[in-house]
C-alpha positions in Angstrom: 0.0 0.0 0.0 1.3 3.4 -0.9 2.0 6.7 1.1 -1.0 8.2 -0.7 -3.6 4.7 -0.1 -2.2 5.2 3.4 -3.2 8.7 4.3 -6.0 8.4 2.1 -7.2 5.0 4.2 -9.9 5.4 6.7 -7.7 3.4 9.0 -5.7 6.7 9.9 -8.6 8.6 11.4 -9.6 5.5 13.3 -6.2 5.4 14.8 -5.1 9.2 15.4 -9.3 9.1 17.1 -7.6 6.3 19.2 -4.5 8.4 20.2 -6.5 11.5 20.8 -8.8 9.4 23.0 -6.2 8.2 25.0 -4.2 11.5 24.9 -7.5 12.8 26.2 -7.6 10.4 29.1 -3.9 10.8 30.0 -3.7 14.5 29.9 -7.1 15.1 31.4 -5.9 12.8 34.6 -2.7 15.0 34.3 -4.2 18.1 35.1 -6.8 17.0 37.7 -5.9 18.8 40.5 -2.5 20.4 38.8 -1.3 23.8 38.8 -2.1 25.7 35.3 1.2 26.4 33.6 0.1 26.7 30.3 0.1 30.9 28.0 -3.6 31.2 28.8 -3.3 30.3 32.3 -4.1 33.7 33.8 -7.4 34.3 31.6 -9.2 31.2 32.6 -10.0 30.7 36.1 -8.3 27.2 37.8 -11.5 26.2 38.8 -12.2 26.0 35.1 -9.0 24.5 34.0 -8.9 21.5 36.7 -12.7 21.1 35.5 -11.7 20.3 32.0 -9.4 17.6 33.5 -12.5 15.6 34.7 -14.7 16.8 32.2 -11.6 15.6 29.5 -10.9 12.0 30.8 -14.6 11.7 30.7 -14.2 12.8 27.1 -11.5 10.5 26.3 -13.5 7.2 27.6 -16.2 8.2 25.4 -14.0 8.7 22.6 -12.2 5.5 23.0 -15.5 3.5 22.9 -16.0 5.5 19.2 -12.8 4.6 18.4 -13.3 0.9 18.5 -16.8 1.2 16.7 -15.2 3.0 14.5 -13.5 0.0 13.3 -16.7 -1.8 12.9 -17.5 1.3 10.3 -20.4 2.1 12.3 -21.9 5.6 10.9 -23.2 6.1 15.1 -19.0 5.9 16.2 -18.7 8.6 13.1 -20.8 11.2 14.0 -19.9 10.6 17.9 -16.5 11.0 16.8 -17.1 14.5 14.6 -18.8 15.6 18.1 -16.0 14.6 20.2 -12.7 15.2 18.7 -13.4 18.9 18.8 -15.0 19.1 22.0 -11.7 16.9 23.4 -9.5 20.1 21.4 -11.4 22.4 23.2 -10.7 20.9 26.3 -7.3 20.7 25.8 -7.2 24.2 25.2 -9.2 24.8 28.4 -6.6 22.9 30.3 -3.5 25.0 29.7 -1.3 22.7 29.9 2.1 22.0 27.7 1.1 18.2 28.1 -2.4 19.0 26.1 -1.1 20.6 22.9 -0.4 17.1 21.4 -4.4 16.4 21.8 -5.5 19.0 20.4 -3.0 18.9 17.4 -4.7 15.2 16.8 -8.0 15.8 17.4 -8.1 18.4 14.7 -6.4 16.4 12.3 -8.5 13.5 13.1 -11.2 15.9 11.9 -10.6 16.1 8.0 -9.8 12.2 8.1 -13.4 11.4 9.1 -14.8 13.7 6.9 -13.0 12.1 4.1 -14.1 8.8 4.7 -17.8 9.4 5.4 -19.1 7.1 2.8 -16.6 3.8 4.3 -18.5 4.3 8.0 -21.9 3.6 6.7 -23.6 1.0 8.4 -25.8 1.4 10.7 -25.7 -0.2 14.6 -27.4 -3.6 15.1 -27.7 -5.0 18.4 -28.4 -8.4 19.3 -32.3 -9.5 21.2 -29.7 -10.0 24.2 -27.9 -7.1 23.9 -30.9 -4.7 23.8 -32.6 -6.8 26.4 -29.4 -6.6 28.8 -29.6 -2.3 27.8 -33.1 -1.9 29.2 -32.5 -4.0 32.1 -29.4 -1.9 33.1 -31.6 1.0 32.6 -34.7 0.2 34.0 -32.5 -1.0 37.3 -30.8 2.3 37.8 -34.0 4.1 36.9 -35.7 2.3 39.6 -33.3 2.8 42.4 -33.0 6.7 41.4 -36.7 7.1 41.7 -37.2 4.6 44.5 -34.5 6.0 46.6 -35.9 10.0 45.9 -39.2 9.0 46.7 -38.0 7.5 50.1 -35.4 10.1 50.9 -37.5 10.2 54.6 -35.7 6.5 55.2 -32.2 7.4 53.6 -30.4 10.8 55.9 -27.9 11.0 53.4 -30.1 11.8 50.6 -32.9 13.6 52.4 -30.7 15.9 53.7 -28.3 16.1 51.0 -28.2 19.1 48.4 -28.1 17.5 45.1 -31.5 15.4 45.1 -32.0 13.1 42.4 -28.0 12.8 42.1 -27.9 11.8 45.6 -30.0 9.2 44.3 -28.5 8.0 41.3 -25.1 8.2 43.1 -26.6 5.6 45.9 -28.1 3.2 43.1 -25.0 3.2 41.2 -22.6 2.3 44.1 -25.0 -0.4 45.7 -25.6 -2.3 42.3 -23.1 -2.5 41.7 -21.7 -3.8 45.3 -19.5 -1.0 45.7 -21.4 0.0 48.8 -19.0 2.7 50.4 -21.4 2.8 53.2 -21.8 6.7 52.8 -25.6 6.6 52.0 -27.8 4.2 53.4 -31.0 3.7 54.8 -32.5 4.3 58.8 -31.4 1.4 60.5 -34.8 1.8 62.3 -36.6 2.2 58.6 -37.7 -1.6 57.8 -39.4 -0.6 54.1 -35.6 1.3 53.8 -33.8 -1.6 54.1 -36.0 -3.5 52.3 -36.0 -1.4 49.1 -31.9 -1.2 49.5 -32.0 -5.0 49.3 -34.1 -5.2 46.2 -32.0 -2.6 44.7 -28.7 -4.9 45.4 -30.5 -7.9 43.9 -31.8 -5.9 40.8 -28.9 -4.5 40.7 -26.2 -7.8 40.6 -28.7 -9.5 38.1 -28.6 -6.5 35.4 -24.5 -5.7 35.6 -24.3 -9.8 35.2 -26.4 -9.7 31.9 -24.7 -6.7 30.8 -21.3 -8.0 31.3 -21.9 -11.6 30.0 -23.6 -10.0 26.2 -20.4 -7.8 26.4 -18.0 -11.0 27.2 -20.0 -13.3 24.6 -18.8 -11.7 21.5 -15.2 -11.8 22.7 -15.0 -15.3 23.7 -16.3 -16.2 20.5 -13.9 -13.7 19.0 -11.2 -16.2 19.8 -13.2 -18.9 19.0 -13.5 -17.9 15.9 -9.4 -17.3 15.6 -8.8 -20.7 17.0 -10.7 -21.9 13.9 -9.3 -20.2 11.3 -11.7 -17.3 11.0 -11.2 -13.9 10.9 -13.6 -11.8 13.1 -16.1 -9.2 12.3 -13.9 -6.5 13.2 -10.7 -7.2 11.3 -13.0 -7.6 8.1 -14.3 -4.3 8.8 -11.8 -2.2 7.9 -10.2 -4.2 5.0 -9.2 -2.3 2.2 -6.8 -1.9 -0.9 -6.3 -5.7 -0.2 -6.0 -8.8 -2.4 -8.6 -11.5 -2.0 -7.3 -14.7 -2.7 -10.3 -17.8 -3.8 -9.7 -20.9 -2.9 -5.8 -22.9 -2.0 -3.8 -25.0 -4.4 -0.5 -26.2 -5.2 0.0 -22.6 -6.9 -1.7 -20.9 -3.6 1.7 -21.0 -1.5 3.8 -19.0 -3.7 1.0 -16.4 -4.2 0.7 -16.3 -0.7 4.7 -16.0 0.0 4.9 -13.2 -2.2 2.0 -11.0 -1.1 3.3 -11.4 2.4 7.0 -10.6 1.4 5.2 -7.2 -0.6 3.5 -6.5 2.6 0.4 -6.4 0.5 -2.5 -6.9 2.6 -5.0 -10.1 1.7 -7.4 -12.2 2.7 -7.9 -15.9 1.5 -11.0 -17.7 1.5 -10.8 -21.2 2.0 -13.7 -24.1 2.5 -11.1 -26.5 4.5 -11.1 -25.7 8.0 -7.8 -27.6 8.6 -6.0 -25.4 5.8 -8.1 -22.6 7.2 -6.9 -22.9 11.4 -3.3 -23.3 9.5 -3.2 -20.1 7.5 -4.4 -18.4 10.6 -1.6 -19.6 12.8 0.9 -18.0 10.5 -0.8 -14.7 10.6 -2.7 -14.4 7.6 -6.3 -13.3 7.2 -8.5 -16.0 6.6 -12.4 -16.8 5.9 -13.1 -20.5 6.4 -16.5 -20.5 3.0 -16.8 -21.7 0.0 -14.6 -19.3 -2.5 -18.1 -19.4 -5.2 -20.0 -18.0 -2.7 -21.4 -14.2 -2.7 -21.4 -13.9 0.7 -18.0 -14.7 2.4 -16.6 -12.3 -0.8 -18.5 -9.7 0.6 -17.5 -10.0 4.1 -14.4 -10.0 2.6 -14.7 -6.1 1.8 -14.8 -7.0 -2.4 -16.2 -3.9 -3.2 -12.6 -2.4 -1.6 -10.3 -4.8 -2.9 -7.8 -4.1 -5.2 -7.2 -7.8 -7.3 -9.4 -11.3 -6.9 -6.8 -13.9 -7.4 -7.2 -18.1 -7.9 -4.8 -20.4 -8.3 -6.4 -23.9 -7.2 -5.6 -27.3 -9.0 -9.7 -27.1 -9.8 -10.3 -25.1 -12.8 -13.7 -25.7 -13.0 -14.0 -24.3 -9.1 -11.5 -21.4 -10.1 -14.4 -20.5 -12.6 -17.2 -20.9 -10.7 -15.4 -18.4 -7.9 -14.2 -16.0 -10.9 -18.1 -15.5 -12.1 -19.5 -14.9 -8.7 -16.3 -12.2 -8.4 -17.1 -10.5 -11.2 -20.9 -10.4 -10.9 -20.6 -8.7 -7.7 -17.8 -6.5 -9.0 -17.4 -5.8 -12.4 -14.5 -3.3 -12.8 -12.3 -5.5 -9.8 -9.2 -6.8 -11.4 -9.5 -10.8 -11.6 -6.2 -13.3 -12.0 -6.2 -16.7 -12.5 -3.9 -19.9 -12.9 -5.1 -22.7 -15.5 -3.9 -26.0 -14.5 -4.7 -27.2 -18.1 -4.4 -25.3 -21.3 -7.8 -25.8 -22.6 -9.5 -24.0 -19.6 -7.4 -20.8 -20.1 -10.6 -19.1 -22.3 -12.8 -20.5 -20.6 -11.6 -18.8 -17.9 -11.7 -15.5 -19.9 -15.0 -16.2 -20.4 -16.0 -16.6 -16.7 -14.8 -13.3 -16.4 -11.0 -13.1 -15.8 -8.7 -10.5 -17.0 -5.5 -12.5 -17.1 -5.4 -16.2 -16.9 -2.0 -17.9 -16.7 -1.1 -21.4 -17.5 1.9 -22.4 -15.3 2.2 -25.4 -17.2 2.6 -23.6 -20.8 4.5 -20.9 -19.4 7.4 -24.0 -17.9 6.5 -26.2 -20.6 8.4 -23.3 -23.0 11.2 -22.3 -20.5 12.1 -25.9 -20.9 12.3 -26.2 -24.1 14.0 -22.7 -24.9 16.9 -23.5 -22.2 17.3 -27.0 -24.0 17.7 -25.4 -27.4 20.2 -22.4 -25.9 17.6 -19.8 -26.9 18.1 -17.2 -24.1 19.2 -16.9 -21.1 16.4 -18.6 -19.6 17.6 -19.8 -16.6 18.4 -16.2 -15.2 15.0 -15.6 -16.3 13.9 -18.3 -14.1 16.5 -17.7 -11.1 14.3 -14.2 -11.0 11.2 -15.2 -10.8 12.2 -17.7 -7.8 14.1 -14.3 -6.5 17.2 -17.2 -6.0 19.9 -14.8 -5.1 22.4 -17.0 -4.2 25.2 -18.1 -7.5 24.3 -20.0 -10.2 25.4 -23.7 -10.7 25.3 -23.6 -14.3 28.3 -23.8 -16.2 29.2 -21.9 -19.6 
C-alpha cells in the first residue's frame, strides 16, 4: 500500500481518534488537580481549568469507545467522533497545559480524516435481542433505584438531607448495584421498608450488571473462538481495504501467498477447508473458512474495496465458478487466474477473468528454450524464484 492509499485509508482517522482518545484520558488525569502552567493560564479561572481535567478524561472514555466502533464502520461511532474530537481540542485548550497541545494537534487532524471517509462508515448499529434486552435491564434497574431511593429520601439521611437530590439518588443506586457500597448513603437502620427497598436494589442491581457483562463478554470469547478456527472476526474484516482476495488454496496458492506477504500487500484468503483454514491463521494471515463461489464470504471480505481477486487452485472448474460470482458482484475488480490445463485458459476468460496464466505452458516453454540455448532462460527463471544466491550452471 502506498503513502497516498495510506493517508487516504480510513484506517488513519480511526487510529489518530484512538490516540486523541487516549491523549484525552492521560492528559485530562494529568491536570486534575495540577497547577495551570500553560500561555492562557491567567485568563481562565483554575476552577475552570482542573474542571476540563474531569470533564476531558470523561471525554476521552467516550472517545475511546467510538474509536473501537469506528473499526466496525459504524456511521453512530462517526458522528460521535465528529462531536468529540473537537470538544476533546477544546478541552485541551481549556486545560492550559504543555502536556495538552499534542491532543489537540490530533483531534483536529482527526477531523478532516473522518470527513473524508464518510461514505466507508456507513452501516448502521445492530444490536443483538440480548444485547438490547441486557440495555433496558441496566436501565430500567438504575432508573428504579434513582426514583425509588428519591421517593423515600425520609428513610435514607444521606439523601434527604443532602443538596443535590436526584443525584444523591442516582449516586446511591450506582454504588449499591453495583456492590461498591462505600457505606456513605444508606437507609434508617430503624426504617424496615428502607432496608428493604436497599435490598431489592442490590438484587436488581447484581442481576442487570451480570447480563450486561456476559452479552459484552459473549462476542469476545467467541472472537477467539472464531481465531482458533481459522476465522477472521467481524472486526478485522471491517476495515479491510486496498487488499487482495485470494479464492480458494492449491499447489500454486503457496507461492502467491509468500509473495504477497514478502510485498507486505494486505490479503485475505477464503478457503472451505477448516484444517487449511486454522493453518493459515496460525501464521498470521487473514482468513475466511467459505466456500470461494459464494457471494457472501466475498462480501465480508470487503470485495467492493479490494484491489485484485486472485485463484490459483488445481480445480479449474472451481476457479471459474469463484471467478463469475467475483465478477458479478464486481465488475471493474481486477481478476487473475492460474489454469492448470491449457484448454480452460478461455474459458476462464470467459468466466470473467482478466488474465489467466497457464503455469504449465509458461514451464513447458522455459524448458524447451533452455534445452535449445535460446536465451538466457535460466536467469530468467532464477528471477522469478528471486534465488539470489550463484548459479550452478556452467558456460
Amino acid at each position: 500500500m502506498g503513502l497516498l492509499d495510506r493517508l487516504t485509508s480510513a484506517r488513519l482517522p480511526v487510529a489518530l481518534t484512538g490516540l486523541s482518545a487516549v491523549l484525552s484520558i492521560a492528559t485530562g488525569i494529568a491536570n486534575i488537580g495540577s497547577a495551570p502552567a500553560g500561555p492562557l493560564s491567567p485568563y481562565i479561572p483554575v476552577a475552570v481549568q482542573q474542571t476540563a481535567g474531569f470533564t476531558g478524561a470523561m471525554t476521552g472514555f467516550l472517545l475511546l469507545l467510538s474509536a473501537y466502533t469506528l473499526r466496525r464502520r459504524r456511521r453512530g461511532a462517526w458522528y460521535s467522533a465528529l462531536l468529540l474530537l473537537p470538544l476533546a481540542a477544546l478541552q485541551g485548550v481549556i486545560q492550559t497545559s504543555p502536556y495538552s497541545y499534542p491532543l489537540v494537534v490530533l483531534s483536529l487532524l482527526a477531523i478532516p480524516g473522518l470527513l473524508g471517509n464518510r461514505d466507508r462508515f456507513d452501516r448502521k448499529l445492530s444490536l443483538s435481542t440480548s444485547q438490547l434486552a441486557a440495555g433496558i435491564i441496566l436501565a430500567s434497574v438504575q432508573v428504579y433505584g434513582t426514583v425509588g431511593a428519591y421517593a423515600l429520601r425520609d428513610e435514607f439521611p444521606a439523601i434527604r438531607d443532602g443538596s443535590a437530590g436526584l443525584i444523591d439518588a442516582f449516586y446511591y443506586t450506582i454504588v449499591t448495584a453495583s456492590t461498591v457500597g462505600y457505606g456513605d448513603v444508606t437507609p434508617d437502620p430503624t426504617s424496615t421498608r428502607g432496608k428493604l427497598f436497599g435490598l431489592s436494589v442490590v438484587v436488581l442491581g447484581v442481576v442487570s450488571f451480570t447480563v450486561a457483562l456476559g452479552t459484552l463478554l459473549a462476542p469476545l470469547l467467541e472472537a477467539r473462538f472464531q481465531r482458533a478456527l481459522g476465522r477472521m472476526t467481524e472486526t478485522q474484516l471491517d476495515l479491510l481495504e486496498n487488499h487482495v482476495i485470494v479464492l480458494g488454496y492449491g499447489d500454486l496458492t503457496e507461492p502467491i501467498l509468500n509473495e504477497l506477504t514478502d510485498g507486505d500487500v494486505p490479503f485475505v484468503v477464503i478457503v472451505p477447508d477448516q484444517a487449511r483454514a486454522a493453518e493459515l491463521s496460525d501464521r498470521g494471515m487473514n482468513v475466511i473458512t467459505a466456500d470461494p463461489s459464494d457471494e457472501e464470504p466475498l462480501r465480508r471480505a470487503q470485495l467492493a474495496d479490494a484491489t485484485a481477486v486472485v485463484t490459483a487452485t488445481n480445480n479449474d472448474a472451481e476457479d471459474a465458478l469463484a471467478v463469475l460470482t467475483a465478477r458479478q458482484l464486481r465488475p471493474n475488480v481486477r481478476i487473475v487466474a492460474a489454469a492448470t490445463d491449457r484448454e480452460n485458459v478461455k474459458k476462464l476468460k470467459r468466466a470473467g477473468a482478466d488474465t489467466v496464466i497457464s503455469p504449465a505452458a509458461i514451464g513447458g516453454h522455459l524448458l524447451v528454450e533452455s534445452a535449445l540455448g535460446r536465451g538466457d532462460t535460466e536467469d530468467l527463471a532464477d528471477k522469478i524464484l528471486k534465488d539470489e544466491g550463484p548459479s550452478d550452471r556452467t558456460e
